[in-house]
C-alpha positions in Angstrom: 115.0 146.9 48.7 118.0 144.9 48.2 116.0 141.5 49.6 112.8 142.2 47.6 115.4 142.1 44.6 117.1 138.8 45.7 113.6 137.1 46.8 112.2 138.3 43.7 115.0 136.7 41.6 114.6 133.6 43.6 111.3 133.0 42.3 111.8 133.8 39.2 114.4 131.1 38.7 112.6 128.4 40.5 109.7 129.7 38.7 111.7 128.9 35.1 113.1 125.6 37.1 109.7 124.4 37.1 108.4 125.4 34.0 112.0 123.4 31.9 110.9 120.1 34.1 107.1 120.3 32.7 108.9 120.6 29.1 110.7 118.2 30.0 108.8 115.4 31.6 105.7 116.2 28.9 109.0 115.4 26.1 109.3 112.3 27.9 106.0 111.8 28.2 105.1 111.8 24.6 108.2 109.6 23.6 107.0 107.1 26.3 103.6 107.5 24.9 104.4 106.7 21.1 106.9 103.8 22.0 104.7 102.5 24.1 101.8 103.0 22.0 103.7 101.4 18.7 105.0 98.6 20.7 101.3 97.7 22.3 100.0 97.6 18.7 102.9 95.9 16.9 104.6 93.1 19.2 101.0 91.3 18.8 101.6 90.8 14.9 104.9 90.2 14.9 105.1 86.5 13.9 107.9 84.2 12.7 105.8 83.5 9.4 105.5 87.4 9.0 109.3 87.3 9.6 110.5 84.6 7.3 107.6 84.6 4.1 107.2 86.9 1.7 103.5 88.2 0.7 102.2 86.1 -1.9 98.3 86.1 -3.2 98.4 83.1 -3.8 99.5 81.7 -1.0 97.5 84.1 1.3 100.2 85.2 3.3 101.8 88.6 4.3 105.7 88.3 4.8 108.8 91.1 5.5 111.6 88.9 4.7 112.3 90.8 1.3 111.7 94.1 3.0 114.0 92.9 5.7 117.1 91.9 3.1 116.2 95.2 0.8 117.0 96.9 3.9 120.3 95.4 4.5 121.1 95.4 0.6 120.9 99.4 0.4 122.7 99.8 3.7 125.6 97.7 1.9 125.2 99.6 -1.0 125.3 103.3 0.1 127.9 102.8 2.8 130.4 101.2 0.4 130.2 104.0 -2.0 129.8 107.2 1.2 132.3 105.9 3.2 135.7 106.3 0.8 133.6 109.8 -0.5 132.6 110.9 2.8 135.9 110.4 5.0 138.1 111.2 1.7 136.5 114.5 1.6 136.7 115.1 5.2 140.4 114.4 5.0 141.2 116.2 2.2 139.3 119.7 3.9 140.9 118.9 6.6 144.2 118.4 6.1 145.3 119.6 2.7 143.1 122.0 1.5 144.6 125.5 1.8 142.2 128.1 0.8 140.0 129.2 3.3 137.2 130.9 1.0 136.8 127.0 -0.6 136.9 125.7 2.3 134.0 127.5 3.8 132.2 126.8 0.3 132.2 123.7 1.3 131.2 123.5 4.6 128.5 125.5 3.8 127.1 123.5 1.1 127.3 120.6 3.0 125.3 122.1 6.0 122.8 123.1 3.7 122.4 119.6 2.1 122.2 118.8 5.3 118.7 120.2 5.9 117.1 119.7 3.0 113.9 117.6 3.0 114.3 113.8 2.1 111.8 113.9 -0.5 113.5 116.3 -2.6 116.6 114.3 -2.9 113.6 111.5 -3.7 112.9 113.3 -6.7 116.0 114.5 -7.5 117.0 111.2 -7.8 114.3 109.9 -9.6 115.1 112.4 -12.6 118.9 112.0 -12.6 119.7 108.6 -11.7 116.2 106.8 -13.0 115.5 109.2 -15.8 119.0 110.7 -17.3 121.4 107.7 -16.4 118.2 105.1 -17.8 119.1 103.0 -14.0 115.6 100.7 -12.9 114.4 101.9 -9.6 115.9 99.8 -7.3 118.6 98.7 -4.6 121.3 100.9 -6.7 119.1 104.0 -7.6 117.6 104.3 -4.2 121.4 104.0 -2.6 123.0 106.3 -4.6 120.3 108.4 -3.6 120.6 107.6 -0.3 124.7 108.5 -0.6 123.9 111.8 -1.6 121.2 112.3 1.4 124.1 111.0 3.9 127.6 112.1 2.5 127.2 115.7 4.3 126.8 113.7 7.5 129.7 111.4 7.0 131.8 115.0 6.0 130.9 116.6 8.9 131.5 114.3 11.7 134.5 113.1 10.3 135.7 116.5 10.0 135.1 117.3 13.4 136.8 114.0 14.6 139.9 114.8 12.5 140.0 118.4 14.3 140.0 117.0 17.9 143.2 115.1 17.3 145.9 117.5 18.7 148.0 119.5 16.7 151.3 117.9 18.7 150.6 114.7 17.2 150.5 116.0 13.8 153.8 117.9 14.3 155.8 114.9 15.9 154.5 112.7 13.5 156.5 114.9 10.8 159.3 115.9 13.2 160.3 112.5 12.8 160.3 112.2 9.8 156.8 110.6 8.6 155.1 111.9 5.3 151.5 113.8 5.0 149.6 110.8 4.0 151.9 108.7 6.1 151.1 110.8 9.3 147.4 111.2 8.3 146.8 107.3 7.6 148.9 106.4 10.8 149.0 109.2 13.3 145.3 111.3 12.3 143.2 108.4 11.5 143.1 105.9 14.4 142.8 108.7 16.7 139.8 110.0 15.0 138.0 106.6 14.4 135.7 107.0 17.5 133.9 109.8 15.6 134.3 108.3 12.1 132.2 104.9 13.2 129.6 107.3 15.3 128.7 109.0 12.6 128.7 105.9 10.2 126.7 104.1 12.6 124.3 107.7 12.6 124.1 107.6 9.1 123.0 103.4 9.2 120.2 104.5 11.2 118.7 106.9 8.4 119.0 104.8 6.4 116.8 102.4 7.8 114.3 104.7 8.6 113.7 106.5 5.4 111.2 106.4 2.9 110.4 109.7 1.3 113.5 109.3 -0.9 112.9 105.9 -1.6 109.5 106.3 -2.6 110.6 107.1 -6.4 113.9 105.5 -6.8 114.2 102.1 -4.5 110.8 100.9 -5.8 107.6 99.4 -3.5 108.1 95.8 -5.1 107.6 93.5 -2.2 108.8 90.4 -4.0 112.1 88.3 -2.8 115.4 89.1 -5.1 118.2 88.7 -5.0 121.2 90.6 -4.4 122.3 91.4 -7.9 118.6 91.3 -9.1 117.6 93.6 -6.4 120.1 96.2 -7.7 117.8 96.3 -10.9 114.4 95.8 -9.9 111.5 97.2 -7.6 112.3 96.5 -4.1 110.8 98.2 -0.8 112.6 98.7 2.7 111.2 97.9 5.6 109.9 101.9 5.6 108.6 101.8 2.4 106.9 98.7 3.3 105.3 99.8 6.5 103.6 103.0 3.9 101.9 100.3 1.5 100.6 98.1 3.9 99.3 101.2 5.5 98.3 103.6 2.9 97.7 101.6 0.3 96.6 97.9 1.4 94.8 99.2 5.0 96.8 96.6 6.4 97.8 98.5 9.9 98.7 95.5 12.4 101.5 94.5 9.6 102.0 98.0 9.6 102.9 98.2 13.3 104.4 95.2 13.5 107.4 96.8 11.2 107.3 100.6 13.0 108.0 98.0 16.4 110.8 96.3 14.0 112.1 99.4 13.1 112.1 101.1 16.4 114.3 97.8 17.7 116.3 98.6 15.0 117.0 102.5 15.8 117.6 101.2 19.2 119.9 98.6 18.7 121.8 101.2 16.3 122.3 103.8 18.7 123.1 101.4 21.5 125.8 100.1 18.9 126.8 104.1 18.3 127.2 104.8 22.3 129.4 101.5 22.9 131.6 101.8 19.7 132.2 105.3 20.6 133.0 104.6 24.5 135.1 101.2 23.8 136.9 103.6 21.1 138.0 106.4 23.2 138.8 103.8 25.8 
């Protein structure tokens, strides 16, 4: 009885061994399948003209290189203003706050903000920051959209960085005779950094793909601006881009040529992520 059990069991695990390998290598296989599959399309079209032009009617030419710079604008934009927010909050929940019940407010807000669909904070920010403050849509309403979207992200990993750091070095930090902010800014901090630039880094890469909440408050101007005009005035990302050339101008080998662009991108962002962190803890 007692070997029909164990030989019974014995198939049953290899049995559920198999079957998480098939989910597995049929994951894989669809991953491969779209990368592959965008890449095949895309690399074709990529061109330096597309690269360095912008699209002009006149001209008769289609260009990315103000999608390219919009991009890099509202990543400027929305990490100067999350980051102090983001790890000041993180510090301050972490280290000073004292009540527990507010505490857990928090944190629970900020999880929840957390799953919220992108295109509600598209439209939320459309109302409040287009509408109520009178801002264009542009480079500055679609990143302080975007700095709502990511601030829970920043909070969260920073506060889990700042609670790895061993009590011990807190508590010999003060032994000796170092202040709170003193012991935070020289003791907590650069022991926590690993986390801090993961999660930035993270919160880069959502940035560059997202285009739900862009939609309504970054614009779909594809015109070359600026840095200061671009705050102001229409201007697409390269996501936003890639949806009018294919939704609204059928153009789908530009389109594929920037979902390639951006998938370099998301690698080249995570790569950075992985060695940051592991030169970091080194």
């Amino acid at each position: 009885m007692d070997q029909r059990l164990s030989t019974g069991r014995r198939v049953y695990d290899r049995g559920l061994r198999a079957l998480l390998w098939l989910c597995a290598g049929l994951t894989c296989a669809l991953l491969a399948f779209l990368i592959g599959y965008i890449f095949y399309r895309g690399l074709g079209s990529i061109t330096w003209e597309l690269l360095t032009t912008q699209t002009s009617y006149i001209k008769d030419t289609i260009g990315i290189l103000p999608n390219i710079l919009n991009t890099l604008y509202i990543i400027l934009v929305a990490m100067v203003i999350v980051l102090p927010l983001g790890v000041g909050a993180a510090i301050y929940l972490t280290e000073y706050a004292e009540g527990r019940r507010l505490i857990s407010i928090i944190e629970f807000a900020t999880e929840t903000l957390t799953g919220i669909p992108s295109i509600i904070f598209g439209l939320v920010g459309m109302l409040f920051f287009v509408q109520k403050m009178k801002l264009q849509a542009g480079i500055l309403a679609g990143g302080l959209t975007l700095v709502v979207m990511i601030l829970p992200t920043i909070v969260r990993t920073t506060q889990e960085s700042l609670k790895t750091v061993p009590q011990s070095y807190r508590e010999g930090a003060l032994g000796l005779g170092a202040g709170k902010w003193h012991m935070v800014r020289t003791v907590v901090l650069p022991n926590a950094v690993d986390g801090i630039v993961t999660g930035c880094i993270l919160a880069v890469g959502r940035i560059v793909g997202e285009s739900a909440a862009l939609l309504f408050t970054a614009g779909l101007g594809l015109v070359l601006n600026g840095f200061v005009t671009a705050l102001k005035s229409s201007s697409a990302t390269l996501s936003v881009a890639l949806y009018v050339y294919a939704n609204e101008r059928g153009e789908t080998g530009v389109a594929f040529a920037i979902a390639a662009i951006l998938m370099v991108l998301t690698f080249l962002i995570n790569l950075a992520a992985n060695t940051a962190g592991r030169k970091l803890k080194q």
